[in-house]
C-alpha positions as CSV (number, residue, x, y, z in Angstrom):
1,X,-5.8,15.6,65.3
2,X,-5.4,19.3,66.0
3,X,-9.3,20.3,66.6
4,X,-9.0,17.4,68.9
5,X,-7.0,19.0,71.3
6,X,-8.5,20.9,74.2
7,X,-9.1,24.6,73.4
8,X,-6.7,26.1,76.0
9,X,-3.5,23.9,74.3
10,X,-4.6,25.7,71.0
11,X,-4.6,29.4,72.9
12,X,-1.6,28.3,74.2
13,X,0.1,27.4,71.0
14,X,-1.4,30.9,69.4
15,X,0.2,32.8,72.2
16,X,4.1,31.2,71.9
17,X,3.2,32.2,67.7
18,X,1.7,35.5,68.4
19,X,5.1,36.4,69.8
20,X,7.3,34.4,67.8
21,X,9.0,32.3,70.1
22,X,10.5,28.8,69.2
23,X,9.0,25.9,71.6
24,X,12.4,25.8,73.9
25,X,12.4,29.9,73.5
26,X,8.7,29.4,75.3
27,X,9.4,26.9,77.9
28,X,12.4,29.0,79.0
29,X,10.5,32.2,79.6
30,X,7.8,30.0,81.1
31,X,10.0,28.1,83.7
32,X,8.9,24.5,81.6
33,X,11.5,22.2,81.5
34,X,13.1,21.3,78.1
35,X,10.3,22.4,75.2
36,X,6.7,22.7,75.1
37,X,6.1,20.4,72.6
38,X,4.4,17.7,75.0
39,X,1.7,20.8,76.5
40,X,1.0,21.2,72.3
41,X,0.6,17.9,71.6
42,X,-1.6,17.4,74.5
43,X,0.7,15.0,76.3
44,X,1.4,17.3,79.2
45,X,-1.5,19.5,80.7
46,X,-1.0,23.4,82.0
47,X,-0.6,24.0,84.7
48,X,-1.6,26.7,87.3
49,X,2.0,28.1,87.5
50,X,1.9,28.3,83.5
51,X,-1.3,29.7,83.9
52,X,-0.4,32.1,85.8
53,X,2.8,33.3,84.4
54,X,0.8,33.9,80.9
55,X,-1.3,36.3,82.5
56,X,2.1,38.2,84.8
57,X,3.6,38.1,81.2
58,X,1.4,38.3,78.6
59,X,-1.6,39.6,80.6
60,X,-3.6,36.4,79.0
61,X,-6.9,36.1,80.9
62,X,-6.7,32.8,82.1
63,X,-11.1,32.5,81.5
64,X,-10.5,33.4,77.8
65,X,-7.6,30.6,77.2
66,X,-10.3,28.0,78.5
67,X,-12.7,29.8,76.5
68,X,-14.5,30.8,79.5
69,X,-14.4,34.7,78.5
70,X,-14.0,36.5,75.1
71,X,-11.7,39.0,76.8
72,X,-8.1,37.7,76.0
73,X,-6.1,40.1,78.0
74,X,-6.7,41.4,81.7
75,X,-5.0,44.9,82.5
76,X,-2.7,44.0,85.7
77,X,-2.2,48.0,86.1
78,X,-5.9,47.8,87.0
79,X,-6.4,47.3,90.5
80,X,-8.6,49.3,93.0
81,X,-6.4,51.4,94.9
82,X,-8.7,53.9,96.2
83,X,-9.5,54.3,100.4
84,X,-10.2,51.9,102.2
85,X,-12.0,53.5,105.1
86,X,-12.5,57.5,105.3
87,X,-13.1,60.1,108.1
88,X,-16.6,62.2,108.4
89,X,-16.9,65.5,110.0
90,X,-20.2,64.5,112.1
91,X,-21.2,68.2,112.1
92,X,-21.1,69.7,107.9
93,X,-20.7,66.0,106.7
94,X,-17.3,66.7,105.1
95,X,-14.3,63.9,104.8
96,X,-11.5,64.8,106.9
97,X,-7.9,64.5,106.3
98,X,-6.3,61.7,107.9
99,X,-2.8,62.3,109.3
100,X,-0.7,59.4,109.1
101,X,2.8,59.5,111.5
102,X,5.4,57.6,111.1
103,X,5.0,55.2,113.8
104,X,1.5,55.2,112.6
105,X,2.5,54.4,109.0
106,X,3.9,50.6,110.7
107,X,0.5,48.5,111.2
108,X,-1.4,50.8,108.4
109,X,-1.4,48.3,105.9
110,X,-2.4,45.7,108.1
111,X,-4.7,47.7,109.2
112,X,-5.9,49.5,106.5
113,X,-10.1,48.0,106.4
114,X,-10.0,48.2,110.4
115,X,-12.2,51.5,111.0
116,X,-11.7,51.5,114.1
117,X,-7.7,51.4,114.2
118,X,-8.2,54.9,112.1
119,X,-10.2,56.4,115.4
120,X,-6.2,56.8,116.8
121,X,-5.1,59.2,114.1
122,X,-5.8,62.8,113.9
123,X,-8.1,63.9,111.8
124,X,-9.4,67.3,110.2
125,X,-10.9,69.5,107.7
126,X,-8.2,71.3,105.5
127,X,-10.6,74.9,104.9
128,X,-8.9,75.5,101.1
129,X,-10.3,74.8,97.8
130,X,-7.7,72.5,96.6
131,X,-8.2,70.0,98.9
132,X,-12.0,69.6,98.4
133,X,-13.9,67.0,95.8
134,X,-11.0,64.1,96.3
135,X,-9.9,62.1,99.3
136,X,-6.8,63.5,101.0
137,X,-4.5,61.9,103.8
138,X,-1.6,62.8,105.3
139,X,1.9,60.8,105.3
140,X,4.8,61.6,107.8
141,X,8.3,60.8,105.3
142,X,11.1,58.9,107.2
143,X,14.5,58.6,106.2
144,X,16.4,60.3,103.6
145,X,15.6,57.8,100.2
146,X,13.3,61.2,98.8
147,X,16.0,64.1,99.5
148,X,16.5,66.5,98.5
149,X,12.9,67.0,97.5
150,X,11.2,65.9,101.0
151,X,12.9,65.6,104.2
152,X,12.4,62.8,107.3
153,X,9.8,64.0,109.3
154,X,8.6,66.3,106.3
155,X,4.5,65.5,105.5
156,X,3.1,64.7,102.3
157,X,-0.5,65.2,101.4
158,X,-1.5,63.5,99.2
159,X,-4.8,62.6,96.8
160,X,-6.1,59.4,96.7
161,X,-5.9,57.6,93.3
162,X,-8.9,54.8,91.9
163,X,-6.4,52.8,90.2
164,X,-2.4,51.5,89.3
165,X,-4.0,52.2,85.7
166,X,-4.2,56.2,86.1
167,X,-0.9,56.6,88.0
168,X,2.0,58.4,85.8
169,X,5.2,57.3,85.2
170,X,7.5,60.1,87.3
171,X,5.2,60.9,89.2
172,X,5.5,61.2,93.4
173,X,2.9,59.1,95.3
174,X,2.7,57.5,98.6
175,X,2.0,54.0,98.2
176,X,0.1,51.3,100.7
177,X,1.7,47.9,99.8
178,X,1.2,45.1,102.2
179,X,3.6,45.3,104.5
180,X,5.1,49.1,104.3
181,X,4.0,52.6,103.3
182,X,6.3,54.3,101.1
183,X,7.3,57.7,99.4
184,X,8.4,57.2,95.7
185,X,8.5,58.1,92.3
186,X,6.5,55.5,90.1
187,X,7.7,53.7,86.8
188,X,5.8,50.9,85.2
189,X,6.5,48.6,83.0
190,X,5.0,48.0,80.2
191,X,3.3,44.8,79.9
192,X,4.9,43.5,83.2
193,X,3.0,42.4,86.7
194,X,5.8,44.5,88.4
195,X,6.3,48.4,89.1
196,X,9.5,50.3,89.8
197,X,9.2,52.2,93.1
198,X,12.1,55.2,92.8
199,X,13.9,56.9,95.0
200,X,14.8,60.8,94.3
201,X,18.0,60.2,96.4
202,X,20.7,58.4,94.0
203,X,21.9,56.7,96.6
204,X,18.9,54.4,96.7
205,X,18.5,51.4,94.1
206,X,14.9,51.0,92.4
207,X,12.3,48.9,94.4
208,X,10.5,46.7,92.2
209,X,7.1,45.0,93.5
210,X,4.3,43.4,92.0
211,X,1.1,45.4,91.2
212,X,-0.4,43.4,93.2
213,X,0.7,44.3,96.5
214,X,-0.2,47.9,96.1
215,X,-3.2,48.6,98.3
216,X,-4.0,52.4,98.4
217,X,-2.5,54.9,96.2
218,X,-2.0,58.6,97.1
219,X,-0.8,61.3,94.5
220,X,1.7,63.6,96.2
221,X,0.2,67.4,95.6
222,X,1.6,69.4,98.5
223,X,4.0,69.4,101.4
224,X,4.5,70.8,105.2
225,X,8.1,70.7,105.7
226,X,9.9,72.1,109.4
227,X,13.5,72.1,108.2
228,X,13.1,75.5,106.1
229,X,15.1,77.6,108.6
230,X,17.6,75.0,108.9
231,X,18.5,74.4,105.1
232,X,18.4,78.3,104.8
233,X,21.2,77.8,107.5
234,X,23.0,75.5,105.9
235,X,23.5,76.9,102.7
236,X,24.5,80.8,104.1
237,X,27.0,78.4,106.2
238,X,28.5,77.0,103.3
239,X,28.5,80.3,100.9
240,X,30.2,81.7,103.9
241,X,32.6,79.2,103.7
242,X,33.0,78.9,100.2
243,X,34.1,82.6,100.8
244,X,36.6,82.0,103.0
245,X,38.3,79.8,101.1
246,X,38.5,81.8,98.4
247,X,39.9,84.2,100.5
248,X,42.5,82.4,101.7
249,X,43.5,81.3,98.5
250,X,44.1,84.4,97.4
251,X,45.8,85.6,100.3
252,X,48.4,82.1,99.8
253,X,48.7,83.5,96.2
254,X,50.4,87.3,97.5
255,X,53.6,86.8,97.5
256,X,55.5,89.0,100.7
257,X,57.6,92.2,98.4
C-alpha cells in the first residue's frame, strides 16, 4: 500500500522523519489542523500553503517533492540583488554613482527598473581607486534608528551586492525592499525565509522581513557626514560642563573657617 502512494506524500513523510517530528508535532509547525496522518495516508492532498511553508521552513524544493527536480533544497538567501538599472558616463564609458536623497529614496523601490525615473537623480564619477570595478550609489540616512554611527541627513555609499547569499551577518548595508529603503545592520537566520534588519540605535527593535522582499543590496563602505563640527561642539560643551560641576562640587565641599 505504501509504493502506491503518490511520490510527494512519501517526501513528505521523509521530511516530518528527517526531523523527527511526531505527526501532530508536524501539522502544528505546518498550520494543518489536528495531525497529518490523513496527507500520509493519502486521504488528504498538499496543498500549496503546505507546499509552500516546506520550502520557507525547510527550504524543500517544491519540483523535487513531486520529483520534478533532483535538487531537494533551494537556498532562500539566494536571490538576485544586484542593480537594477545603472548610470554611463557618455564620454570615458564609466558607471556613475547615483545619489539617492531622501525624498528620492520614497518611489525608489517602486521605481527601481524605470530608467527613466533615475534621469532625476544626480549622477557622477567618484575619480578614487576604491570606488572603481563595483557598482556604487549613494543613500541620503533619515532619522536617528543608525546613531551614533550615521547621522539623518549623513550619506552612505555604498557597493552593490549580487546576492542575500554573500551578505554578512553584522554587516551595514542599505537595503531596497518593496516598499522602503533602509540603513541597517543585517542578521540572518539560519534556515529561515526571514532576515533581521538591525538598528545601531538601541532604542529601535529588530525589523524582520522576508528574503523575498529585498530588491537591491548595497554594502555600506564609506560615509559623507556634515554634522562633524557640531558633534565636536557638543562634546567640548559637555566636558566643559562636566568641569563645572565638578567645580562646584568641590567648592560645596569647603567648608567657610
Amino acid at each position: 500500500m505504501k509504493s502506491d502512494l503518490p511520490l510527494e506524500i512519501r517526501r513528505f513523510k521523509q521530511i516530518r522523519e528527517e526531523h523527527n517530528f511526531t505527526q501532530s508535532e508536524f501539522a502544528e509547525l505546518l498550520n494543518i489542523k489536528n495531525t497529518t496522518s490523513d496527507i500520509e495516508r493519502g486521504k488528504t492532498k498538499l496543498s500549496g500553503q503546505v507546499v509552500m511553508s516546506l520550502l520557507k521552513i525547510f527550504e524543500v524544493n517544491p519540483l523535487w517533492l513531486y520529483g520534478e527536480s533532483f535538487q531537494k533544497k533551494l537556498d532562500v538567501h539566494h536571490i538576485n540583488s544586484m542593480p537594477k538599472v545603472i548610470s554611463v558616463d557618455e564620454t570615458n564609458s564609466r558607471e556613475n554613482m547615483l545619489l539617492v536623497n531622501q525624498k528620492a529614496a520614497a518611489g525608489y523601490p517602486q521605481n527601481i527598473g524605470d530608467a527613466e525615473w533615475y534621469q532625476q537623480l544626480p549622477a557622477f564619477e567618484m575619480p578614487i581607486p576604491q570606488f572603481r570595478n563595483a557598482s556604487y550609489r549613494g543613500f541620503q540616512v533619515e532619522g536617528d534608528s543608525m546613531e551614533p554611527n550615521f547621522h539623518s541627513e549623513d550619506w552612505v555609499l555604498g557597493k552593490s551586492v549580487e546576492s542575500l547569499q554573500q551578505a554578512m551577518n553584522h554587516k551595514v548595508y542599505v537595503f531596497v525592499l518593496q516598499d522602503s529603503v533602509m540603513v541597517k545592520k543585517l542578521h540572518k537566520h539560519p534556515h529561515s525565509h526571514k532576515i533581521s534588519l538591525i538598528s545601531t540605535n538601541s532604542y529601535y527593535p529588530p525589523y524582520e522581513v522576508e528574503a523575498s522582499e529585498v530588491q537591491e543590496i548595497w554594502e555600506v563602505t564609506s560615509k559623507l557626514t556634515f554634522s562633524i563640527n557640531e558633534n565636536s561642539e557638543n562634546s567640548m560643551l559637555k566636558k566643559l560642563e562636566q568641569s563645572m560641576e565638578e567645580l562646584k562640587t568641590q567648592l560645596n565641599s569647603i567648608k567657610p573657617s
